[in-house]
LOFI-489354 format. One record per atom (N, C-alpha, C): residue number from 1; atom name; y, x, z. Coordinates in steps of 0.1 Angstrom, whole numbers, plus 2048, in hexadecimal, padded with zeros to 3 digits. Layout:
+-----+------+-------+------+-----+
:  nr : atom : north : east :  up :
+-----+------+-------+------+-----+
: NUM :   CA :     Y :    X :   Z :
...
+-----+------+-------+------+-----+
***
This chain:
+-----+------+-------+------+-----+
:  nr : atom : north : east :  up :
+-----+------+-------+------+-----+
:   1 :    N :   7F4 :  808 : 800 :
:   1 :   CA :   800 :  800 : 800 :
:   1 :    C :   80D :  809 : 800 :
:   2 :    N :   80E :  80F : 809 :
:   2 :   CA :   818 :  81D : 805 :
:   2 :    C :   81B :  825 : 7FA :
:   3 :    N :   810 :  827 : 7F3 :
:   3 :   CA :   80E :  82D : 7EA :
:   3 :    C :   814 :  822 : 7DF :
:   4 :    N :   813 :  815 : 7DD :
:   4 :   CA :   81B :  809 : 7D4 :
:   4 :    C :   829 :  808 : 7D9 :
:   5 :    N :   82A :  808 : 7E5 :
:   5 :   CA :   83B :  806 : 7E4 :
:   5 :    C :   841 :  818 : 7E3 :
:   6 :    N :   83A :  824 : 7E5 :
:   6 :   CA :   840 :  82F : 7DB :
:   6 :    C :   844 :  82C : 7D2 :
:   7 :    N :   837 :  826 : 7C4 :
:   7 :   CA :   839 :  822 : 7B8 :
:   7 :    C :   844 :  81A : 7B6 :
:   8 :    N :   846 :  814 : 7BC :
:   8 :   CA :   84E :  80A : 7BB :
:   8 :    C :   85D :  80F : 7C0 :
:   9 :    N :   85B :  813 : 7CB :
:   9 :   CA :   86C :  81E : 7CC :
:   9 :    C :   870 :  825 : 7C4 :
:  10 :    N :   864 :  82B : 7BB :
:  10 :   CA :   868 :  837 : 7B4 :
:  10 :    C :   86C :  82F : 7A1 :
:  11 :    N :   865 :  825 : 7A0 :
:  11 :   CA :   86C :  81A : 794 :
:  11 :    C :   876 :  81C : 796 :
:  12 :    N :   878 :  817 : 7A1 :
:  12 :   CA :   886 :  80E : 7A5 :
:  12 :    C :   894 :  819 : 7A4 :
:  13 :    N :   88D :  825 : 7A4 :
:  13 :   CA :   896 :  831 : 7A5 :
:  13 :    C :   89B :  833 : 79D :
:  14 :    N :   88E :  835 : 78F :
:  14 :   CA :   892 :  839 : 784 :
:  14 :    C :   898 :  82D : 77A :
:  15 :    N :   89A :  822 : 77D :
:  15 :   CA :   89D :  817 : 777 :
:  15 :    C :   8AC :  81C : 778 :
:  16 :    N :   8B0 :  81B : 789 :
:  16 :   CA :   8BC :  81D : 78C :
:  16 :    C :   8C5 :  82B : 787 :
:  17 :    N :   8BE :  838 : 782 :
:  17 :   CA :   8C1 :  83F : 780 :
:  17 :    C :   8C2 :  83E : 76A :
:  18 :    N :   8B9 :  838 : 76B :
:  18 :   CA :   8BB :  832 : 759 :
:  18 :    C :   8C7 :  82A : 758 :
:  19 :    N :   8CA :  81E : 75E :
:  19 :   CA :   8D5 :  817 : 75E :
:  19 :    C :   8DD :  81D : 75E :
:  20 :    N :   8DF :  828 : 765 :
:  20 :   CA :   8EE :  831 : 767 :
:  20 :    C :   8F0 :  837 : 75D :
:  21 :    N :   8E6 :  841 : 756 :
:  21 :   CA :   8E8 :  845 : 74A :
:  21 :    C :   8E9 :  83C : 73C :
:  22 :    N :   8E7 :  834 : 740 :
:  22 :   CA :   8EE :  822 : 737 :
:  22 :    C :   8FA :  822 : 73C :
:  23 :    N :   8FD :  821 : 747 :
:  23 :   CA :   90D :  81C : 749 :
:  23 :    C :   913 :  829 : 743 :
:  24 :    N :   90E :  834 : 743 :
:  24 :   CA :   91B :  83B : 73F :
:  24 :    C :   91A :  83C : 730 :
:  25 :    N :   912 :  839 : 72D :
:  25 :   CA :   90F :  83B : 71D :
:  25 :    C :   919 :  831 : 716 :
:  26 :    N :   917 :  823 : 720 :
:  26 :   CA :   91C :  816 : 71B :
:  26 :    C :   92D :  819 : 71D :
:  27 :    N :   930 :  821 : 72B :
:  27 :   CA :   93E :  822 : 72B :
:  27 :    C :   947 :  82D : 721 :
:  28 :    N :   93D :  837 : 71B :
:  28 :   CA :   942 :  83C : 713 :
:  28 :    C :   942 :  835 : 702 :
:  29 :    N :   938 :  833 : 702 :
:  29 :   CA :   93B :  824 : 6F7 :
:  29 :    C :   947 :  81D : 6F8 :
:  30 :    N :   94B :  818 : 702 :
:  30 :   CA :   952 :  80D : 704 :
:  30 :    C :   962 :  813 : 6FE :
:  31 :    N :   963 :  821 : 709 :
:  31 :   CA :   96F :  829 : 702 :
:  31 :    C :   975 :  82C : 6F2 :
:  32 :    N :   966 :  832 : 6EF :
:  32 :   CA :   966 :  831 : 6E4 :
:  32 :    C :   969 :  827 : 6DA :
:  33 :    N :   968 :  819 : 6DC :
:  33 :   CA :   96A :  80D : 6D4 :
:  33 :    C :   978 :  80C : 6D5 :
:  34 :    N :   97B :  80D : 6E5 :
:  34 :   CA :   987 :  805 : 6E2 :
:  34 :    C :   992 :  811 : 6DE :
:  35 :    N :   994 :  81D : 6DD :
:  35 :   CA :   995 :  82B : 6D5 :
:  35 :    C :   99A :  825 : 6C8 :
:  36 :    N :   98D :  826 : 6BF :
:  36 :   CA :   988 :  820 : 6B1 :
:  36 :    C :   98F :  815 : 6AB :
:  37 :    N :   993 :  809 : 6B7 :
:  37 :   CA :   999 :  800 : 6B1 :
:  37 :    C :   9AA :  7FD : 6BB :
:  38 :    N :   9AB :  809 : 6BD :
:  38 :   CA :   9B8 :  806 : 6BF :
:  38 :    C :   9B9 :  801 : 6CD :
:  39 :    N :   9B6 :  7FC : 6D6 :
:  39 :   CA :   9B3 :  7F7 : 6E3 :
:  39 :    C :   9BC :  7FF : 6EC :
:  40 :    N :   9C6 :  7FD : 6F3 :
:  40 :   CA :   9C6 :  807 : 700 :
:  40 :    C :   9BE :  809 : 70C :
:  41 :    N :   9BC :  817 : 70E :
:  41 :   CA :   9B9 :  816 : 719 :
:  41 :    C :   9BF :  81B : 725 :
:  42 :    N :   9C5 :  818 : 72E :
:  42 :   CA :   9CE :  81B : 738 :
:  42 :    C :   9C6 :  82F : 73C :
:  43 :    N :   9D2 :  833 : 742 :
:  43 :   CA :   9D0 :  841 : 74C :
:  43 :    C :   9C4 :  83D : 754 :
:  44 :    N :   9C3 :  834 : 759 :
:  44 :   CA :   9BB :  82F : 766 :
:  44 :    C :   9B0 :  82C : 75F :
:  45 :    N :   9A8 :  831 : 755 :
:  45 :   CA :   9A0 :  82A : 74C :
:  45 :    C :   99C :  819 : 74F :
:  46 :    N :   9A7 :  813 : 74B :
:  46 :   CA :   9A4 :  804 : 74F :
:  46 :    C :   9AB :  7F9 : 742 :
:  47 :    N :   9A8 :  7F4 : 73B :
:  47 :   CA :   9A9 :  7EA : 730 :
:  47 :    C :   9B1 :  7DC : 736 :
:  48 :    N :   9B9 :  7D9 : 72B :
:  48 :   CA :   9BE :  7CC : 732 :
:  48 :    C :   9B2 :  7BF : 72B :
:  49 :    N :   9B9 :  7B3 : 734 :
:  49 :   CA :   9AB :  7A9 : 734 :
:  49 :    C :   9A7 :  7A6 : 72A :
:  50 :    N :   9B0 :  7A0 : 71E :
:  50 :   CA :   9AB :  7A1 : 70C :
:  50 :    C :   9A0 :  7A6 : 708 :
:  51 :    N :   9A3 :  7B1 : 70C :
:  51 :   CA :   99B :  7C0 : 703 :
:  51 :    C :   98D :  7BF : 70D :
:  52 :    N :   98D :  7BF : 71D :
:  52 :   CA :   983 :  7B7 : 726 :
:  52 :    C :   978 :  7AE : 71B :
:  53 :    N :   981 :  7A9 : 71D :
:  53 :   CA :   97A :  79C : 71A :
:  53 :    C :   96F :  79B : 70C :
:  54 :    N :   97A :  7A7 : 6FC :
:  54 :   CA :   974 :  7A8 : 6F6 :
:  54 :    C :   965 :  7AE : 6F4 :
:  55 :    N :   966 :  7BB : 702 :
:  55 :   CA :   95D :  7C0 : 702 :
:  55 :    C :   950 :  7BB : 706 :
:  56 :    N :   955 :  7B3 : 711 :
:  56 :   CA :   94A :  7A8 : 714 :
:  56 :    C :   943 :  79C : 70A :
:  57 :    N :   94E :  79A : 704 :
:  57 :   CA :   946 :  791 : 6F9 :
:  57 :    C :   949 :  786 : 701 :
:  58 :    N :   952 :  781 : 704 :
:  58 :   CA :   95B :  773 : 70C :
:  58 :    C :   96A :  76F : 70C :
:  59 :    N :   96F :  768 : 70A :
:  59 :   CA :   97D :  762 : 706 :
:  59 :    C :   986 :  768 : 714 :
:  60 :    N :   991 :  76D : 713 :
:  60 :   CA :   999 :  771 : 720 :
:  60 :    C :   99B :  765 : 72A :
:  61 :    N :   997 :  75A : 727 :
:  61 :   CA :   997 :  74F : 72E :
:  61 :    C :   990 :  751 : 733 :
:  62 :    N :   985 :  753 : 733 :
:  62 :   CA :   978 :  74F : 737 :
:  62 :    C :   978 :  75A : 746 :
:  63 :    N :   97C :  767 : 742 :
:  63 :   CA :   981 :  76F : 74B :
:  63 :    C :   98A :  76B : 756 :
:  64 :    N :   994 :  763 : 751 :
:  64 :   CA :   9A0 :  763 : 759 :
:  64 :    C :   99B :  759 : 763 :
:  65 :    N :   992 :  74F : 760 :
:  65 :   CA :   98D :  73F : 760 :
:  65 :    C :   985 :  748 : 771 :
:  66 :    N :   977 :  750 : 76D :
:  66 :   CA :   971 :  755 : 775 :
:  66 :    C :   97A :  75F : 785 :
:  67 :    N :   97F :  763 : 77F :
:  67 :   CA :   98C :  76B : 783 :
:  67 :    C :   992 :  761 : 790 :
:  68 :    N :   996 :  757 : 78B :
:  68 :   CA :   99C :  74E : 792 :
:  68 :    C :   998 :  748 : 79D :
:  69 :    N :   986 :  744 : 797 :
:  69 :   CA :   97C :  73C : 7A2 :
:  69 :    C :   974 :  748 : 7A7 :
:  70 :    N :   978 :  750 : 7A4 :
:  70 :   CA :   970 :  759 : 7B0 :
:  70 :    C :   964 :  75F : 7AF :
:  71 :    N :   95E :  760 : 7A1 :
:  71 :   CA :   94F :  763 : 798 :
:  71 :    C :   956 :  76D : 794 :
:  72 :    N :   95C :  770 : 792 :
:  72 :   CA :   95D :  780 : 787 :
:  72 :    C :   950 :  786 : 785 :
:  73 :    N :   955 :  786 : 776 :
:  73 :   CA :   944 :  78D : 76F :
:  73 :    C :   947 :  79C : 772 :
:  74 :    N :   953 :  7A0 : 773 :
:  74 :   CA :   957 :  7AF : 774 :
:  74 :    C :   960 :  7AC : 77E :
:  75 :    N :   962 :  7B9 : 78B :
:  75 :   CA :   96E :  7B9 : 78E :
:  75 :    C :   97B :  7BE : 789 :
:  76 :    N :   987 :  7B7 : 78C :
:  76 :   CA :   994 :  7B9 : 788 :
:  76 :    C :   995 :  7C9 : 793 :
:  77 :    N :   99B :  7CF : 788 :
:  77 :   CA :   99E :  7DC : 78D :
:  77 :    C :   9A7 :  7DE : 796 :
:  78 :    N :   9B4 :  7D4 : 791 :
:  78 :   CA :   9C1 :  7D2 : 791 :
:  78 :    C :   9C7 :  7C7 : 78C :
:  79 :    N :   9D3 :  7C8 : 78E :
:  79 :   CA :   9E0 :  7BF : 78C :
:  79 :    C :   9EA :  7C7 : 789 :
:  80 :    N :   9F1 :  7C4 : 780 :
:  80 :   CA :   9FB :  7C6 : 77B :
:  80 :    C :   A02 :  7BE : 777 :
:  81 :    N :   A11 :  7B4 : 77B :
:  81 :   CA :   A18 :  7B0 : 777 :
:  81 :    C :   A11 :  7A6 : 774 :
:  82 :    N :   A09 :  7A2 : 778 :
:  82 :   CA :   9FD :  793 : 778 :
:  82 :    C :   9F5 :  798 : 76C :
:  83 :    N :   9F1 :  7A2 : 766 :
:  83 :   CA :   9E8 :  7A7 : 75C :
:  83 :    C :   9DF :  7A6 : 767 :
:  84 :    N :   9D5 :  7A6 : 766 :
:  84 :   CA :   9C4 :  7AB : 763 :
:  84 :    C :   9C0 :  7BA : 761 :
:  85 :    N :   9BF :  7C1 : 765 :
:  85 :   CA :   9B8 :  7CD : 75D :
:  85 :    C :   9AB :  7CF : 761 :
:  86 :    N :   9A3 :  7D4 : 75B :
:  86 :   CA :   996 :  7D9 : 762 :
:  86 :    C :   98F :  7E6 : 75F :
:  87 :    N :   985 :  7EF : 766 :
:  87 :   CA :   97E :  7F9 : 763 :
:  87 :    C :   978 :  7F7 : 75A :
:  88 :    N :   978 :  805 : 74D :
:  88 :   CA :   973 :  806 : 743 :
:  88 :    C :   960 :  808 : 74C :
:  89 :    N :   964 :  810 : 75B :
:  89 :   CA :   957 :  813 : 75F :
:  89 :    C :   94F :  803 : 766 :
:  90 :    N :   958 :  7FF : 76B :
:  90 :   CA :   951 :  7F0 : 76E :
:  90 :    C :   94E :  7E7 : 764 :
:  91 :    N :   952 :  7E9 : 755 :
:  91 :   CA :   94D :  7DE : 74A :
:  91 :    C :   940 :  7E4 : 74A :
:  92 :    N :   93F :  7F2 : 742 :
:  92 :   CA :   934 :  7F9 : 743 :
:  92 :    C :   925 :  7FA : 74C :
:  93 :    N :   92B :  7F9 : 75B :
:  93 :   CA :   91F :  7F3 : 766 :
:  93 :    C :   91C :  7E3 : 760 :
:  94 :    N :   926 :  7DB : 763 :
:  94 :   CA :   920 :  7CF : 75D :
:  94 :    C :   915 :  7CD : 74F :
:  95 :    N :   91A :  7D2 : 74A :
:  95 :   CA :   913 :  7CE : 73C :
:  95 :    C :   908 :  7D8 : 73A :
:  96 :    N :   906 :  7E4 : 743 :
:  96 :   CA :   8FC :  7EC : 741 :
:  96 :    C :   8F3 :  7E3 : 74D :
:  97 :    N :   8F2 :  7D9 : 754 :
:  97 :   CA :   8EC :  7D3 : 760 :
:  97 :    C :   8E6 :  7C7 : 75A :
:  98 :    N :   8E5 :  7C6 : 74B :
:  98 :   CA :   8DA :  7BC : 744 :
:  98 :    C :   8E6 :  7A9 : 73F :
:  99 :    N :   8F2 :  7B1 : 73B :
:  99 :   CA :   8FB :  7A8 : 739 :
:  99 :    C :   8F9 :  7A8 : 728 :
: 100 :    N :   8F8 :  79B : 727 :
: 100 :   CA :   8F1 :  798 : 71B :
: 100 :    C :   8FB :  794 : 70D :
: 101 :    N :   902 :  78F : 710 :
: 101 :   CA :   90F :  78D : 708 :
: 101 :    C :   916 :  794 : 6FF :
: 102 :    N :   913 :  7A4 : 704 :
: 102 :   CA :   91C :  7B0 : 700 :
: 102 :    C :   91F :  7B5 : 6F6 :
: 103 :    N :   929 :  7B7 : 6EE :
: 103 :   CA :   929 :  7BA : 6E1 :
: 103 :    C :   920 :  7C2 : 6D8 :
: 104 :    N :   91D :  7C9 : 6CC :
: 104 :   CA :   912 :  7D3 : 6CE :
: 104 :    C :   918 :  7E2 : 6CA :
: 105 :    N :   91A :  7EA : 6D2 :
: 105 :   CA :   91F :  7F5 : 6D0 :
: 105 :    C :   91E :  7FE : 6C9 :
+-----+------+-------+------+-----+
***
């Protein structure tokens, strides 16, 4: 029985250790796109909610909507002048965490 939940810690490791090398793969993708098409990305590497949104493959409403009631699919990084901004590294955890929506990079 020890010997199974090893196995199973040590899945769980390398799963968790795969995903990370997905999230950063995904966050350097992510740069990259929004680069390529013009997108800014703030100093703070953080995107405003539009460009969010696009990446997600969802209407900035739908963001703003979640945002408001308290689900955020991503956290808000920030505020700015009632902008939105969010982490290019928190889109990237999300969508590397089996978020299905996502555009294809």
């Amino acid at each position: 029985m020890t010997v199974t939940g090893t196995r199973l810690f040590e899945s769980k490791e390398a799963t968790v250790i795969e995903m990370s090398n997905t999230a950063d793969q995904i966050e350097t993708a992510l740069r990259r796109w929004c680069r390529e098409n013009g997108h800014p990305v703030s100093p703070l590497d953080e995107v405003s909610e539009p460009i969010a949104a696009k990446l997600l493959n969802v209407s900035p409403s739908c963001l703003r909507r979640q945002f408001d009631e308290g689900r955020s699919m991503v956290p808000v990084a920030r505020l700015v002048l009632d902008r939105r901004m969010y982490a290019i590294s928190a889109l990237a955890a999300y969508l590397a965490h089996g978020a299905h929506r996502a555009l294809d990079l």
